[in-house]
C-alpha positions in Angstrom: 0.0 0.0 0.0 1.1 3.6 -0.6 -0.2 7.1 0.0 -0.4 10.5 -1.2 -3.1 13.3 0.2 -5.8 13.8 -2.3 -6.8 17.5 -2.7 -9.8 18.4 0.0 -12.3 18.9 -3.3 -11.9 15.3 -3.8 -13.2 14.4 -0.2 -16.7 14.0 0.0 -18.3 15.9 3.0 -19.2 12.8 5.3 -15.1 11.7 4.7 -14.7 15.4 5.9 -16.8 15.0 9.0 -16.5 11.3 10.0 -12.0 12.1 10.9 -10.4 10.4 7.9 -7.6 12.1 7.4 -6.1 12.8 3.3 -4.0 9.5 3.5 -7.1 7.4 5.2 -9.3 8.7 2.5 -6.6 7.5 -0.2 -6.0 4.1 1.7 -10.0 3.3 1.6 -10.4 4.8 -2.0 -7.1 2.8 -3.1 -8.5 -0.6 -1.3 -12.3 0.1 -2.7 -10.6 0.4 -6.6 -8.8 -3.2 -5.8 -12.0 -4.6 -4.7 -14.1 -3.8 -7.4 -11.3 -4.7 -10.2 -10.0 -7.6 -8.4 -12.6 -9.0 -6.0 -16.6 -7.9 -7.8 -16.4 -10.5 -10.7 -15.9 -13.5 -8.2 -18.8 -12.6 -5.8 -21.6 -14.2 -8.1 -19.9 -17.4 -8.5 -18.7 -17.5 -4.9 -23.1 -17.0 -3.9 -24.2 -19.4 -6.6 -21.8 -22.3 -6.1 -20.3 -21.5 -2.3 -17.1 -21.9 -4.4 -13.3 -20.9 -3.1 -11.6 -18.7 -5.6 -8.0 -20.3 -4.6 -5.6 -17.6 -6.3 -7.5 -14.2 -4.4 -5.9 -14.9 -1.3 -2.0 -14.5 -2.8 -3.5 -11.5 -5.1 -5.0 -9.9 -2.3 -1.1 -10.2 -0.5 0.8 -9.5 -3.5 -1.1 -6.0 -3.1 -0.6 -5.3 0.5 -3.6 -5.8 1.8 -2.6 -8.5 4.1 -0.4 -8.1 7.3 -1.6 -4.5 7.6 -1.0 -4.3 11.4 2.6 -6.4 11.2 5.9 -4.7 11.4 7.7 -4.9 7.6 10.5 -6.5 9.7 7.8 -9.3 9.3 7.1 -8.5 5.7 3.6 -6.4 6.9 2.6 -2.7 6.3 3.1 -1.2 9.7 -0.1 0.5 9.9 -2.6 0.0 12.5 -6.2 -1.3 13.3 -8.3 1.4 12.0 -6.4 1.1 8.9 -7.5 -2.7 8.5 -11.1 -1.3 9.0 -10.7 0.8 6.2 -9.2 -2.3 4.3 -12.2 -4.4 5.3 -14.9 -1.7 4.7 -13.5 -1.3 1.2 -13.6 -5.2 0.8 -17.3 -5.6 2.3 -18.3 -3.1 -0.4 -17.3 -5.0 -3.6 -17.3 -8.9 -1.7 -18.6 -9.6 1.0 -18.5 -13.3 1.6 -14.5 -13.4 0.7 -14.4 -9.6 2.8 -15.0 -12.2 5.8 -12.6 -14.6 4.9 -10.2 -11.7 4.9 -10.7 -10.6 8.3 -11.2 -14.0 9.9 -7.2 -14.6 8.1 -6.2 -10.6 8.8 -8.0 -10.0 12.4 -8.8 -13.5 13.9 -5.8 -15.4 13.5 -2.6 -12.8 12.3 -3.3 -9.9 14.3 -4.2 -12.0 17.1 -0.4 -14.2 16.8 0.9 -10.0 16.8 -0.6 -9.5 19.6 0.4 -12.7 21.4 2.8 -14.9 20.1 6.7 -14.8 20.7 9.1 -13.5 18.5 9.7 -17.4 17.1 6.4 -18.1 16.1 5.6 -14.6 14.4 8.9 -15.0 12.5 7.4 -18.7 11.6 3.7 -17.9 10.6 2.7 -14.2 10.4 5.4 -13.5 6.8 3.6 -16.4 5.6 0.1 -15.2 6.7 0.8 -11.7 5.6 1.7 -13.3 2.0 -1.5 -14.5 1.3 0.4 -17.9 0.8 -1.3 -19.3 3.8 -4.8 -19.1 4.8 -5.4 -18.1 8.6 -8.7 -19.3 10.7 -9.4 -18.8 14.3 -11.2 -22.2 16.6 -12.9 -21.0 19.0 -16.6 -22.2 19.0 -17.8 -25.5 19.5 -21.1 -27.8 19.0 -23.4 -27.5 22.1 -21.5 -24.3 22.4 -22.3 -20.5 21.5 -22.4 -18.1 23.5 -21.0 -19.8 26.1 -18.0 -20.7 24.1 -15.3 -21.0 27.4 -17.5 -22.6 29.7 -19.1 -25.0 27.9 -15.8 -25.9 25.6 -14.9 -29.3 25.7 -11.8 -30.0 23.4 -8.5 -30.5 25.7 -5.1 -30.9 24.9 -3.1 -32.9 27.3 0.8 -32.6 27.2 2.6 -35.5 26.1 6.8 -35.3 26.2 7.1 -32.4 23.3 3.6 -32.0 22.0 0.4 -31.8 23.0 -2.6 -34.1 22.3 -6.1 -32.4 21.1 -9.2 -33.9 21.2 -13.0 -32.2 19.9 -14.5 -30.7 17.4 -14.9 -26.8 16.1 -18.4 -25.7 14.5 -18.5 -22.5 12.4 -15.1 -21.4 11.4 -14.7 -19.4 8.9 -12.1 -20.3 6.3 -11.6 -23.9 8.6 -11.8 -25.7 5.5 -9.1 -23.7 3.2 -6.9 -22.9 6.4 -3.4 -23.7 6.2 -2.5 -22.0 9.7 -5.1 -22.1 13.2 -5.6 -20.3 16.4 -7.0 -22.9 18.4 -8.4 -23.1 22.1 -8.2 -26.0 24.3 -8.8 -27.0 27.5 -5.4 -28.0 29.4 -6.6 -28.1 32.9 -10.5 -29.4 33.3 -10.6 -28.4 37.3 -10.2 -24.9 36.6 -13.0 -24.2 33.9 -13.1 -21.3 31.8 -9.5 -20.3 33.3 -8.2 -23.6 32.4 -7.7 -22.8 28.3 -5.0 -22.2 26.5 -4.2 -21.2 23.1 -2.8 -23.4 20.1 -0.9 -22.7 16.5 -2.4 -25.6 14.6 -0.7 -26.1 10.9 -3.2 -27.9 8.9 -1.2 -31.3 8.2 -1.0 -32.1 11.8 -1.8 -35.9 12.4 -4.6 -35.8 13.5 -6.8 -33.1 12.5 -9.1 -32.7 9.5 -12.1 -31.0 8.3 -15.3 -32.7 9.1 -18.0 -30.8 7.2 -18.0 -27.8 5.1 -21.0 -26.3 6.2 -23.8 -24.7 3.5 -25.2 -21.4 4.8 -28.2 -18.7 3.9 -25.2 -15.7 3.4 -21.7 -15.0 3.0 -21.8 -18.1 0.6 -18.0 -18.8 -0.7 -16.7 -17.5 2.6 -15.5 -21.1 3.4 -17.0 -22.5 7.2 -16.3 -26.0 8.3 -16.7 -28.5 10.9 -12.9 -29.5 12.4 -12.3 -32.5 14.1 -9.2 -33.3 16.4 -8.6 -36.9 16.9 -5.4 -37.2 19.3 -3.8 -34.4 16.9 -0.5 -33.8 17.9 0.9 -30.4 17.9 4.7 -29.3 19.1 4.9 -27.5 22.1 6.8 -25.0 20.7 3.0 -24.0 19.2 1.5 -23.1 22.7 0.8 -19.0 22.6 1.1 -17.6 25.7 1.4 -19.4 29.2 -0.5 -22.8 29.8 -3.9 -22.0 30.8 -3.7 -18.4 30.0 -5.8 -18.8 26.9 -8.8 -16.7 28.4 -7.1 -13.4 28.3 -5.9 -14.0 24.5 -9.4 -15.1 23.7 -11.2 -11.8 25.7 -9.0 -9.2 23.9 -9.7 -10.7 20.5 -13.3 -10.8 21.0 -12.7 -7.2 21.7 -10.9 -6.2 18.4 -12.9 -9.0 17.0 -16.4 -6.8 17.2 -15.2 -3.2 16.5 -13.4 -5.0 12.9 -17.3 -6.3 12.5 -19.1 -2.9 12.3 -16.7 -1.8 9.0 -18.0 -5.2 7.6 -21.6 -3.7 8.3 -20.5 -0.6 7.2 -19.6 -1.8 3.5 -22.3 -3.8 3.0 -24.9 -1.0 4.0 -23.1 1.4 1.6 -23.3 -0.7 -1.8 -27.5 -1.4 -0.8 -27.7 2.7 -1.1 -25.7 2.9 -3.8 -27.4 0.2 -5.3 -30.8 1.0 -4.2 -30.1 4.2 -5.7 -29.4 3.5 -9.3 -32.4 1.4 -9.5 -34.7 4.2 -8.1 -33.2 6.4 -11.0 -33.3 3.5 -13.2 -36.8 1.7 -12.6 -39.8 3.5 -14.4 -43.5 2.7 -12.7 -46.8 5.2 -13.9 -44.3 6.6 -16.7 -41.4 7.9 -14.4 -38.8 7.0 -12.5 -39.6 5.2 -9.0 -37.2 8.1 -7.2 -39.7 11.0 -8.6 -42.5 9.1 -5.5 -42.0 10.7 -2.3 -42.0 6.8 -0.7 -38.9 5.6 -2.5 -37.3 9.3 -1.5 -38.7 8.6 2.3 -36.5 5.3 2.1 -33.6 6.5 0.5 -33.2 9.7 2.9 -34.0 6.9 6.5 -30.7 4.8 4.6 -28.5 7.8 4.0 -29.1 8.6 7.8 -28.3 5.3 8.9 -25.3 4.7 6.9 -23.5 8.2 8.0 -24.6 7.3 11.9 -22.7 3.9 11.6 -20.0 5.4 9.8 -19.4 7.4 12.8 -20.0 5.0 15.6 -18.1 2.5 13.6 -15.2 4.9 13.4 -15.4 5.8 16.4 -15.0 2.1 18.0 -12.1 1.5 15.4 -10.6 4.2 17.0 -10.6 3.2 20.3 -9.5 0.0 20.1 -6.4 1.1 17.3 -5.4 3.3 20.3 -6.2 0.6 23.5 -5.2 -2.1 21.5 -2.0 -2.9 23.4 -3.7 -1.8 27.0 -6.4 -4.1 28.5 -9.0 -5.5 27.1 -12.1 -7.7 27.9 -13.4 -4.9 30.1 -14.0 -1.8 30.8 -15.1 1.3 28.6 -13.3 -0.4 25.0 -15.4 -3.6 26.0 -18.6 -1.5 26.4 -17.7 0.5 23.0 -16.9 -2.6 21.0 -20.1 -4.5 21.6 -22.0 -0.8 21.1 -20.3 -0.3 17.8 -21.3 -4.0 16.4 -24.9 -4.3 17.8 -25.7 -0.5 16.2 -24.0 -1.6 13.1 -25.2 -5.0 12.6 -28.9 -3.8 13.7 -28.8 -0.9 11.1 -27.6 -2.6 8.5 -30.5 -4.7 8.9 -32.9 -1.6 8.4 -31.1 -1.0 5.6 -31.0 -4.0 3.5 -34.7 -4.5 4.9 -35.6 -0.9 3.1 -32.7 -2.1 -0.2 -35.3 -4.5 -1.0 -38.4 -2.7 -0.6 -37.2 -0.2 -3.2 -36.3 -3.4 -5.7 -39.5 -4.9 -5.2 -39.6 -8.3 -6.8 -36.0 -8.4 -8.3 -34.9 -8.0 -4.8 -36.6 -11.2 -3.6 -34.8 -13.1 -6.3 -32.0 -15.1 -4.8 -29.4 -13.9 -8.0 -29.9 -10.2 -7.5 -27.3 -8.6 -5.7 -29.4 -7.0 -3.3 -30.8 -10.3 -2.4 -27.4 -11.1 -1.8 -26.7 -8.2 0.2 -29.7 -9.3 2.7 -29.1 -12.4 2.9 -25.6 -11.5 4.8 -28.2 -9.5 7.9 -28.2 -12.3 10.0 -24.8 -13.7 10.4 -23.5 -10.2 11.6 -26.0 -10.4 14.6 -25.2 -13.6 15.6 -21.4 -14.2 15.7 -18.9 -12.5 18.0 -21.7 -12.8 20.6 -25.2 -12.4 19.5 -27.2 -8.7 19.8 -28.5 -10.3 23.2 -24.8 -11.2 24.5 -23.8 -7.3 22.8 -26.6 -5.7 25.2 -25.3 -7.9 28.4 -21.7 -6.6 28.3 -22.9 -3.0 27.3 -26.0 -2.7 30.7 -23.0 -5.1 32.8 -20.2 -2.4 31.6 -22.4 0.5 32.7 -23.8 -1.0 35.8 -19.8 -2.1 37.2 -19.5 2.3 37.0 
């Protein structure tokens, strides 16, 4: 990635007022004319046959839009977390099943090794990672376990001479069954519950693991999410991150970064339904003129313009926060509180306004090849995963009751 300030004409008023700065508005215009040369043409094929595009990943590195948060010492960009949002938002815009994949690679597993790994295993996984050469996952969840995902985890890993023996199952990981490289939780100590996990690099060819399922799903179809299975897999020592049974704290601050790097996922997808939502109000004639001439279709544009600005700002605003905390503590606190804000607003809003995107399309937005219909079919997943809107209002009421 590089940067040069735009002139201030060629910054639309919400970039003025939302803080991007010259070179944040070239790094999100630079990413958004990747995206729609590189990434567009593969969405439809991606939705219709939940097909992997195998070459994006090592385009999308070869451009520098992996390893944005990694020192170049470690062949990244050296830019931090509100930059990747940018990245994402850009992504989300264009395509949105494989801007997922991205930030379940970029956010879930690389940052996360950045953030906790020693200097051995960063020098061993995150140039790889950063490369697009290797596909990154994060396994966390379990079956019979949601949002309760530390209490109720079951998996262990029990140390045996130089390597430790796993045993269970992951549900819902995104890219789990294209992942070359894992962040995986087990428990290494029964007695002592949720405080008894610890966190695992997994390379995909160790004996014992596999991919059980690849899972079919309503959105975000292409975006690859599997079943894993661990059956005595045997993974080096070297590979534990962190201290033995401190895998709660490295799981708590991702969760953290986890949610605010949803909302600019949100974020992209709301702005392509207005913009697409748009040209067909200008486009689509009804009574002899266009549909945006009836006050209703202006009603329903004017509601979405308001609701995309409002989570630009909130979801800024999170991004910021954490980009700035990111090193301090998290998985409390007022950057706990602001995360899970900035998700449930922007999950929630995009929902009214993919809900209002298919209004104005009518019946081409009910058909499952539209893009629209695309669009909404992506609503639910972002208000379910990294802690459903009910878990989101828990921490934000427990957060502002512990003041």
């Amino acid at each position: 990635m590089s940067a040069s300030s735009p002139p201030l004409a060629a910054r639309s008023a919400a970039q003025i007022f939302s803080g991007l700065s010259d070179e944040e508005v070239f790094l999100l215009g630079e990413a958004d004319r990747f995206a729609r040369a590189e990434l567009y043409s593969l969405a439809q094929r991606m939705d219709d046959d939940e097909w992997w595009p195998p070459e994006a990943f090592a385009k999308i590195g070869a451009n520098g839009y992996f390893g944005i948060t990694a020192p170049e010492t470690l062949s990244g960009a050296g830019a931090d977390l509100f930059t990747s949002g940018l990245v994402l938002q850009a992504f989300a815009r264009w395509n949105h099943a494989l801007a997922l994949s991205w930030v379940a690679h970029e956010n879930l597993c690389l940052h996360n090794l950045l953030r906790n790994a020693n200097a051995e295993q960063k020098a061993r996984y995150v140039p790889r990672l950063a490369s697009g050469k290797a596909v990154g996952a994060l396994g966390l969840t379990e079956p019979g376990a949601g949002s309760d995902a530390l209490g109720s985890m079951r998996t262990t890993a029990v140390l045996d001479g130089d390597h430790y023996v796993l045993n269970g199952n992951k549900i819902y990981i995104t890219n789990g069954a294209v992942a070359d490289v894992l962040l995986v939780y087990a428990k290494t100590d029964k007695a002592l519950g949720s405080q008894g996990i610890s966190a695992f690099i997994v390379d995909k060819d160790a004996p014992g693991f596999g991919v059980a399922q690849k899972l079919r799903k309503m959105g975000f179809r292409g975006s690859q999410t599997a079943e894993l299975v661990f059956d005595n897999c045997r993974v080096p020592a070297a590979n534990l991150v962190g201290a033995e049974n401190a895998g709660v704290k490295v799981v708590m601050s991702g969760l953290d970064l986890e949610r605010a790097m949803i909302a600019p996922l949100c974020l992209g997808i709301a702005e392509r339904a207005l913009e697409l939502s748009l040209d067909y109000a200008r486009t689509r004639e009804q009574f002899g003129k266009p549909i945006a001439s009836f006050q209703m279709i202006q009603d329903k544009l004017a509601q979405m313009y308001v609701w995309v600005e409002a989570m630009r700002l909130f979801t800024y605003q999170a991004l910021r926060a954490a980009s700035a905390l990111e090193n301090g503590e998290m998985g409390r606190g007022e950057i706990h509180k602001l995360a899970a804000a900035s998700v449930m607003f922007a999950a929630n809003t995009m929902n009214s306004v993919l809900d209002q995107a298919v209004q104005i399309h009518g019946g081409s937005g009910y058909i499952w090849e539209s893009e629209v219909n695309r669009l909404y079919r992506a609503i639910k997943l972002l208000e379910i995963g990294a802690g459903t809107t009910e878990v989101r209002k828990l921490i934000i009421s427990g957060e502002m009751l512990r003041g």
